[in-house]
C-alpha positions in Angstrom: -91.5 244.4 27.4 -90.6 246.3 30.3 -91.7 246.9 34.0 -93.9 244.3 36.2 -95.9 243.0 33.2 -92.6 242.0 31.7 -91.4 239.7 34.7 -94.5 238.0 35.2 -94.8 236.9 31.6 -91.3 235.8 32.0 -92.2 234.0 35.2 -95.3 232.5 33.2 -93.5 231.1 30.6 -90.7 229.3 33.0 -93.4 227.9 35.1 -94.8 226.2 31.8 -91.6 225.2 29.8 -90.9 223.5 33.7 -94.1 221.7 33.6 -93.2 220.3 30.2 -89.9 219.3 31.4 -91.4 217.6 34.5 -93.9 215.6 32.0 -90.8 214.6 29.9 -88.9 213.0 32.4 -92.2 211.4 34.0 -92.4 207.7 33.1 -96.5 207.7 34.3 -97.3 210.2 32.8 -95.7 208.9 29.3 -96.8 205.5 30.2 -100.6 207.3 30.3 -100.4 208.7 27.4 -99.4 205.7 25.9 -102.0 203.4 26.9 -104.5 206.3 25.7 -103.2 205.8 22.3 -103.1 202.1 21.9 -107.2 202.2 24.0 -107.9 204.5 21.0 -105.9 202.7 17.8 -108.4 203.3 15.2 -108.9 199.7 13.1 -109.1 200.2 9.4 -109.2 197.8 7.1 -105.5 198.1 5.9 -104.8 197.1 9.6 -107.1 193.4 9.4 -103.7 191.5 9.6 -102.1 193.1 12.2 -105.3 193.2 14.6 -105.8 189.4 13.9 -102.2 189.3 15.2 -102.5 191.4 18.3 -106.2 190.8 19.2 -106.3 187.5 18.1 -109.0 185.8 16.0 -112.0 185.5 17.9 -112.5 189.4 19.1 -111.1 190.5 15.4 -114.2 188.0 13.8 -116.8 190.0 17.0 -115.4 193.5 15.7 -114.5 193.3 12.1 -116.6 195.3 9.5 -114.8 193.3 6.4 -117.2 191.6 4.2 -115.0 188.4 4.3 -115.1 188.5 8.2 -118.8 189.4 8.4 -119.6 186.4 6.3 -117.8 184.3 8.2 -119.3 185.4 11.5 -122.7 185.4 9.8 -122.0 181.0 9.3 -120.3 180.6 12.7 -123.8 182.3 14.3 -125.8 179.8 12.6 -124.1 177.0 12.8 -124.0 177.6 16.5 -127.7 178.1 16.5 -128.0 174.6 14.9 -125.4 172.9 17.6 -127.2 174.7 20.5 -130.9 173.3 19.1 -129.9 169.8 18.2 -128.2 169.2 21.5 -131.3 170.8 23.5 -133.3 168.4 21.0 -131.5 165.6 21.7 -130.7 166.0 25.4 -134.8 165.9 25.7 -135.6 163.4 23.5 -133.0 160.9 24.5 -133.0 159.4 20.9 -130.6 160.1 17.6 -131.9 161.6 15.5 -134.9 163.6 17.4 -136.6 163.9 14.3 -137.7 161.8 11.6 -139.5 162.3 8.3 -142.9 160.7 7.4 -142.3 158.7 4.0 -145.8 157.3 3.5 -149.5 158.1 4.0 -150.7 155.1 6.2 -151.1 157.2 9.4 -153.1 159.8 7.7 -154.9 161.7 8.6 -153.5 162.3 12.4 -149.7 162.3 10.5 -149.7 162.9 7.1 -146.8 162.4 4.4 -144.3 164.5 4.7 -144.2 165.8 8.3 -141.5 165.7 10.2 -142.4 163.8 13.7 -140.1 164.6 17.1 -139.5 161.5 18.5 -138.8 160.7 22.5 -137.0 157.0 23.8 -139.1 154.4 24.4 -138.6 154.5 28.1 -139.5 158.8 28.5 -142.8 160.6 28.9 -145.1 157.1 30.0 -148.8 158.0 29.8 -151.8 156.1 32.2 -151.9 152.3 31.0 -148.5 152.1 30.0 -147.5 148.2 29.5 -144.9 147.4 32.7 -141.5 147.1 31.4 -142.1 149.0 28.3 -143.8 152.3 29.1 -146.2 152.1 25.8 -149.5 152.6 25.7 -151.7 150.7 23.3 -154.5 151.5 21.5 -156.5 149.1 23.7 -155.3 150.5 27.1 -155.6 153.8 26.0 -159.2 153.6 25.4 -159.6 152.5 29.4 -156.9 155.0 30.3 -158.7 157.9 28.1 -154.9 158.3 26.6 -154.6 159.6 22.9 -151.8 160.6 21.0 -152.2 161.9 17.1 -156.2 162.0 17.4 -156.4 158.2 18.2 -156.0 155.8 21.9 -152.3 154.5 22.3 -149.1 155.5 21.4 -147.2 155.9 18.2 -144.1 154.4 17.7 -141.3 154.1 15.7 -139.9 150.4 15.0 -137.8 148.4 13.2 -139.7 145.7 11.0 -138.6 142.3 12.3 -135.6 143.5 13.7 -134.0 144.2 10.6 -131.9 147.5 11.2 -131.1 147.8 7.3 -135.2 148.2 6.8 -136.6 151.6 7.0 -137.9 152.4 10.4 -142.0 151.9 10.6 -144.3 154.9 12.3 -147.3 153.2 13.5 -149.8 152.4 16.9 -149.6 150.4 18.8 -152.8 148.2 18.7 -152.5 145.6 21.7 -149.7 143.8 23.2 -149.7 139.7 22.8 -147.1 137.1 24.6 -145.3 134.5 23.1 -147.5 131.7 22.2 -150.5 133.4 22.5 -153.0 132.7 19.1 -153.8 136.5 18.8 -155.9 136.5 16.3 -158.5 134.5 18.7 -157.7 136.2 21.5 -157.1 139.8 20.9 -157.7 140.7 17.0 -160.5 142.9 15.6 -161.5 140.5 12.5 -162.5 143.9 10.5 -158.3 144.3 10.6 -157.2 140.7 9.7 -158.6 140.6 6.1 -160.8 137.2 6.7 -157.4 135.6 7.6 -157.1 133.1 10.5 -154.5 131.6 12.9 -153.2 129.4 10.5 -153.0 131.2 7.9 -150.6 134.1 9.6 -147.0 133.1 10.0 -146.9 135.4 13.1 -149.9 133.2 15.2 -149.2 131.6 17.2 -147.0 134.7 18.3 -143.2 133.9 18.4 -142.2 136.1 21.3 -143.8 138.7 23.7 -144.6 141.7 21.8 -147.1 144.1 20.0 -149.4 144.1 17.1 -148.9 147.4 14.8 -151.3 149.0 12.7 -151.1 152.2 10.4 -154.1 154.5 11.1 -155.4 154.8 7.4 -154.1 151.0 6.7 -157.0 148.2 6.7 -154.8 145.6 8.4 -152.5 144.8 10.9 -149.0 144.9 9.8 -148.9 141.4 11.1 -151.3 140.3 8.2 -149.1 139.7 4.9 -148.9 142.4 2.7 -150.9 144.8 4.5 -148.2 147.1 6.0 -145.1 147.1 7.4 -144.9 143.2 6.4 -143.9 142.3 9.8 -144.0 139.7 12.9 -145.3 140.9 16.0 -143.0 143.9 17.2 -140.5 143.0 20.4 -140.0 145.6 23.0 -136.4 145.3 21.4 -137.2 146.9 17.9 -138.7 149.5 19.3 -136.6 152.6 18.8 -139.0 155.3 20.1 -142.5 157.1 20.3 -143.9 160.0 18.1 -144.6 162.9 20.4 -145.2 166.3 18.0 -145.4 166.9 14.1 -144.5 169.8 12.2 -146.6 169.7 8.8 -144.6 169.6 5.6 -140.9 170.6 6.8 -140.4 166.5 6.4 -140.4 166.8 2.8 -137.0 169.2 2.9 -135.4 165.4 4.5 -137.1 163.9 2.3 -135.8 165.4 -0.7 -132.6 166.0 0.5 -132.5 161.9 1.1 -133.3 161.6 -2.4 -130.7 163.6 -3.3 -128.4 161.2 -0.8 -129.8 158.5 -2.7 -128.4 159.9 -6.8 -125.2 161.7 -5.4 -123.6 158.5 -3.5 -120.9 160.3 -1.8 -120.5 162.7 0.9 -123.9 164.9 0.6 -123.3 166.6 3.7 -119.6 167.8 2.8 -120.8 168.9 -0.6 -123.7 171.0 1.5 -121.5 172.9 3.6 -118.5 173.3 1.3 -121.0 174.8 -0.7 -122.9 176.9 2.3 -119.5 178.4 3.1 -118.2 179.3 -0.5 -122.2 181.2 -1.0 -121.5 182.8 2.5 -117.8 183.9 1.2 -119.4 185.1 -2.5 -122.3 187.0 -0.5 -120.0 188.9 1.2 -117.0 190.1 -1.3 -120.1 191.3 -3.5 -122.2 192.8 -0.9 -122.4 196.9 -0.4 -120.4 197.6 2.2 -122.3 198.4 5.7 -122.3 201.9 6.9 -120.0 203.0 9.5 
């Protein structure tokens, strides 16, 4: 074409092949353009092994849509949630572990068989009347103090019968503390909990160190009267291993069972359970639909 028109098409067209040129030759510009395409890569799922490999683990297991890696991410939530709870747990409590199953019915009805019971050290939480050096109420003080736990005066606690850390740890209240020497039953004891027995017939009276007389709420004796409850001598401050604080009805019996289980299958329950947690998570998600985009 011809005439004006002609030479400023012409003009046009140098001015924009001269641009492209320019862009060419401009290291920004291409550097731009670069980093535009890498910002917007699109991940497939063909590409899992080489984002793992650029991004690294951790943000390809917070962005992957794979079923392997959403499983995965699914267990490494919870088991988080469990870690973050038990340390909370245990950072108030002061005591391992912060929670311990009921076994038997002799505190019923204030704790019942099968809850499970949050425990606090010996030493935390001391309500009005507390004995000095040991910050437990008994059920004697705690009728002068007005101080109940579980529906009764005194504190429940968790103990060791005589000592004897192989022994399953007893859950009952304190009744009344008595000091070595002392012939309790004279002194101190209710004679409706002693089942018509006397001093001498109790190899725990005359009382063979300071300590406290233990009682299960539903059990007719003192656990210092022979077979009558936990079968022990008076409880030191020493055996004591901590104080029942909140139940939770009926989630005891889930440690329960799992203890039986423990108790048939002799080795390594807990391995089994999570080797077998992580292989359910891992089937779950190589069968599951896929998610939606």
């Amino acid at each position: 074409m011809d005439g004006p028109d002609a030479s400023k098409s012409d003009s046009d067209r140098s001015d924009r092949l001269g641009a492209l040129s320019r862009r060419d030759r401009d290291p920004t510009t291409e550097s731009d353009d670069r980093g535009q395409d890498i910002g917007t890569r699109p991940r497939t799922r063909g590409s899992d092994a080489e984002t793992i490999a650029d991004d690294g683990i951790g943000r390809w297991l917070l962005e992957t849509d794979t079923r392997v890696g959403t499983a995965i991410r699914d267990l490494v939530t919870i088991v988080a949630i469990i870690a973050i709870s038990g340390s909370l747990l245990v950072g108030i409590s002061g005591v391992w572990p912060p929670l311990v199953a009921v076994e038997s019915g002799s505190m019923e009805p204030n704790i019942e068989q099968g809850d499970l019971v949050f425990i606090v050290d010996e030493g935390r939480f001391a309500g009005d009347g507390a004995v000095a050096g040991t910050n437990i109420v008994t059920d004697r003080r705690g009728h002068d103090s007005n101080y109940q736990r579980f529906g009764k005066p005194g504190d429940v606690i968790i103990f060791l019968p005589n000592g004897d850390p192989t022994k399953t740890p007893t859950i009952h209240r304190a009744q009344f503390r008595v000091e070595q020497g002392e012939r309790w039953v004279e002194t101190k004891a209710d004679p409706a909990y002693l089942n018509g027995a006397t001093c001498a017939d109790l190899a725990s009276c005359p009382a063979p160190h300071d300590g406290f007389i233990t009682k299960g709420d539903a059990n007719p004796a003192y656990d210092q009267v022979q077979w009558s409850g936990a079968n022990t001598t008076v409880v030191s401050a020493q055996w004591v291993t901590g104080k029942a604080m909140v139940r939770v009805p009926w989630i005891g019996e889930i440690r329960l069972a799992v203890d039986s289980v423990r108790s048939v299958v002799s080795t390594g329950p807990i391995i089994v359970a999570t080797v077998g947690s992580v292989l359910a998570l891992i089937w779950y998600g190589t069968t599951a639909e896929p998610r939606d985009p």
